[in-house]
C-alpha positions as CSV (number, residue, x, y, z in Angstrom):
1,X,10.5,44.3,50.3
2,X,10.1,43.6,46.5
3,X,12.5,40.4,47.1
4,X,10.4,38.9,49.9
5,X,7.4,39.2,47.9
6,X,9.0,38.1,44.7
7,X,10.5,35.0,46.4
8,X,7.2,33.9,48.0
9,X,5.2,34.5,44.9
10,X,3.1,31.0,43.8
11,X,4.0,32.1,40.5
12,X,7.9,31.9,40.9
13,X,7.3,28.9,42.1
14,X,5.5,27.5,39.3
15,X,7.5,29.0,36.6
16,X,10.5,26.7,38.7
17,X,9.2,23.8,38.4
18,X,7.5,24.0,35.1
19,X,11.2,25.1,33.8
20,X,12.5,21.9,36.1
21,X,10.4,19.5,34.3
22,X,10.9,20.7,30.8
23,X,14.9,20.7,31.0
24,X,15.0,17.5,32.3
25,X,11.7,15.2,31.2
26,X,13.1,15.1,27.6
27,X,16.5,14.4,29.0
28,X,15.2,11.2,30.5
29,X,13.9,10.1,27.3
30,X,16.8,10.3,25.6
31,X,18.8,8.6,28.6
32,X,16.9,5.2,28.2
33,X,17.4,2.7,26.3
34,X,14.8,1.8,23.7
35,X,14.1,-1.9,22.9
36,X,14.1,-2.9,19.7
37,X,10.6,-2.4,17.6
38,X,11.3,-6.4,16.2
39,X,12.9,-8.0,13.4
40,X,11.7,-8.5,10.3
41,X,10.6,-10.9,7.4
42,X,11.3,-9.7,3.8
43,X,11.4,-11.9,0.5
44,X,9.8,-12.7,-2.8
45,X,7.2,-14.8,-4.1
46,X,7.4,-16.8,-7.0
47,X,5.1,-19.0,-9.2
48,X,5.4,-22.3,-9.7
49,X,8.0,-21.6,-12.8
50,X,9.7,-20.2,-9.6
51,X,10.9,-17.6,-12.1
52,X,7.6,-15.2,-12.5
53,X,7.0,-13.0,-9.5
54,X,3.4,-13.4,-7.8
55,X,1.9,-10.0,-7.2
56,X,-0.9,-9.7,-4.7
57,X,-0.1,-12.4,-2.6
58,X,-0.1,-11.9,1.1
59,X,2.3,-13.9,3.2
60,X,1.6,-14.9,7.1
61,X,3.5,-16.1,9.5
62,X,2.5,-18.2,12.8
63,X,4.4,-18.1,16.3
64,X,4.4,-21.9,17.2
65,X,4.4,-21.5,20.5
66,X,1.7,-18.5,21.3
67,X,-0.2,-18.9,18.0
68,X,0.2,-15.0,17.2
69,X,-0.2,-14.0,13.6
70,X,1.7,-11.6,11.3
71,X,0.7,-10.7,7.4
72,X,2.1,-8.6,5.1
73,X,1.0,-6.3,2.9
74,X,0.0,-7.4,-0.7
75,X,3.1,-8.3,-2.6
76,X,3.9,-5.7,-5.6
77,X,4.6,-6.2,-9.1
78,X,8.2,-7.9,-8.4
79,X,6.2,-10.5,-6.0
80,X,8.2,-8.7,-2.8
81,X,6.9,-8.9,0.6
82,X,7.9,-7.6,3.9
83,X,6.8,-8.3,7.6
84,X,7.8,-6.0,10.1
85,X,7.9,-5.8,13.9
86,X,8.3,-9.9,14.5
87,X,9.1,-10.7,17.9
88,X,11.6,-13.5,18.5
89,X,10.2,-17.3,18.2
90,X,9.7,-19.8,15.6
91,X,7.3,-19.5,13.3
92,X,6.0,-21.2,10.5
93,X,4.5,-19.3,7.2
94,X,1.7,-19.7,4.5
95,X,1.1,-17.9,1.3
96,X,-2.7,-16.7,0.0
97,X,-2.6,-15.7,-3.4
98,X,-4.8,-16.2,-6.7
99,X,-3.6,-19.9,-7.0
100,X,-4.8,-20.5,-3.9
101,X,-3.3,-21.2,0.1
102,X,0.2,-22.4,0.4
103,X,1.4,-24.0,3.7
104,X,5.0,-25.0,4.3
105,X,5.6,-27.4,6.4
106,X,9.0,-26.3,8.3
107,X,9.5,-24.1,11.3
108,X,11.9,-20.9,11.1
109,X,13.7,-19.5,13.8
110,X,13.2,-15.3,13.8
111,X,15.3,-13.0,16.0
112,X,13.7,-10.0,16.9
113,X,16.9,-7.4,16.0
114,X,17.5,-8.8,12.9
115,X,15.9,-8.8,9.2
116,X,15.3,-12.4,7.8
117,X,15.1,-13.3,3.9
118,X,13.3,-15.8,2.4
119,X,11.8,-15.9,-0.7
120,X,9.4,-18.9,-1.9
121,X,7.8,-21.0,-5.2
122,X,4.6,-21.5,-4.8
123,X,4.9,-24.9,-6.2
124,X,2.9,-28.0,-5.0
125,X,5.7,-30.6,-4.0
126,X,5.3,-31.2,-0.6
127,X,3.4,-28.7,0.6
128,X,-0.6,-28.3,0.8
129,X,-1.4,-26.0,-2.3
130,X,-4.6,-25.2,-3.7
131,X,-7.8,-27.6,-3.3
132,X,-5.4,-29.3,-1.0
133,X,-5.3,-26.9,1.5
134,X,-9.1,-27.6,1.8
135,X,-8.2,-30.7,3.6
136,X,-8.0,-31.7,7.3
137,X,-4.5,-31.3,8.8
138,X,-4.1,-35.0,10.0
139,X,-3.1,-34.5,13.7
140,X,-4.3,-30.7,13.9
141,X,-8.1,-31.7,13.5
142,X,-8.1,-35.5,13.9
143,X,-8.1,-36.6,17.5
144,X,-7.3,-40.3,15.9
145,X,-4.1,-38.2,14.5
146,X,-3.2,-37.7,17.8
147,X,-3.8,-41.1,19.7
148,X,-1.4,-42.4,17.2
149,X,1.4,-39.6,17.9
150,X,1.1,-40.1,22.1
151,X,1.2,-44.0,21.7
152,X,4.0,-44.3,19.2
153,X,6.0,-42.1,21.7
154,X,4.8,-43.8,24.6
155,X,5.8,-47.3,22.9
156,X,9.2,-45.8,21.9
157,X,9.6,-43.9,25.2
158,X,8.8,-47.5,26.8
159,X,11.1,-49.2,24.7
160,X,14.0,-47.1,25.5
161,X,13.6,-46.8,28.9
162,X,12.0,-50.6,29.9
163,X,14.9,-52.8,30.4
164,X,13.8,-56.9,31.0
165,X,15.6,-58.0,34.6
166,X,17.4,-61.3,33.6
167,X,15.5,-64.1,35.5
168,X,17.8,-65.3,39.1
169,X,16.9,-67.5,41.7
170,X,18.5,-64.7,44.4
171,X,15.8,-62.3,43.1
């Protein structure tokens, strides 16, 4: 009698499953396979010297192709930087620091399970520094920037492609 009424207890039945689900839930956690957290972006920063590290700087990268935005945290005394979590894309960066807004002009590739190094000058050749930075990006914010970029393809695209019939009286 003290089986049957153990075995149809609510509370056995409970105490069952509850010891079920906490053998196996973690079990299942384990079991998967975790993707990666992202890759990552570490370097220094440099003055124009490109000797004297910048401290304070932040350094921001841009995903080309969904526009998303990642910053690190201000660089310490040895101008080092790091940017964590970057999912796979290309990306361009920029610099903010006391001298001003750095843009570089080329496009990175970043792979999201591996760590990238760059480190960068913060010197003005070639790329928009300082009161320059101000400026108007000439076919980001200049529609006539742009007419000029879809022509010049279409003309080359049309030149490439366009081929004159020679002239035949059968034709």
């Amino acid at each position: 009698m003290f089986m049957n009424s153990v075995f149809r207890s609510k509370v056995l039945v409970v105490v069952l499953v509850a010891a079920f689900v906490m053998l196996v839930a973690p079990v299942r956690e384990f079991a998967q396979a975790k993707a990666p957290a992202g890759g990552s972006l570490v370097g220094f920063v440099y003055a124009k010297d490109m000797k004297t590290p910048v401290a304070n700087a932040v350094v921001k990268i841009r995903d080309v192709s969904s526009a998303k935005e990642y910053d690190s945290a201000p660089t310490d005394a040895n101008g080092m930087y790091k940017i964590a979590g970057i999912h796979e894309g290309r990306y361009i960066l920029g610099v903010t620091g006391a001298a001003g807004n750095f843009n570089f002009d080329y496009v990175m590739l970043l792979k999201a399970t591996d760590m990238a190094k760059l480190s960068v000058a913060l010197t003005p050749g070639g790329q928009m520094s300082g009161d320059d930075a101000k400026g108007k990006s000439f076919f980001k914010e200049n529609w006539v920037g742009l007419v000029i970029l879809v022509l010049a393809v279409g003309a080359t695209l049309y030149g490439y492609i366009h081929k004159p019939e020679e002239a035949s009286p059968i034709r």
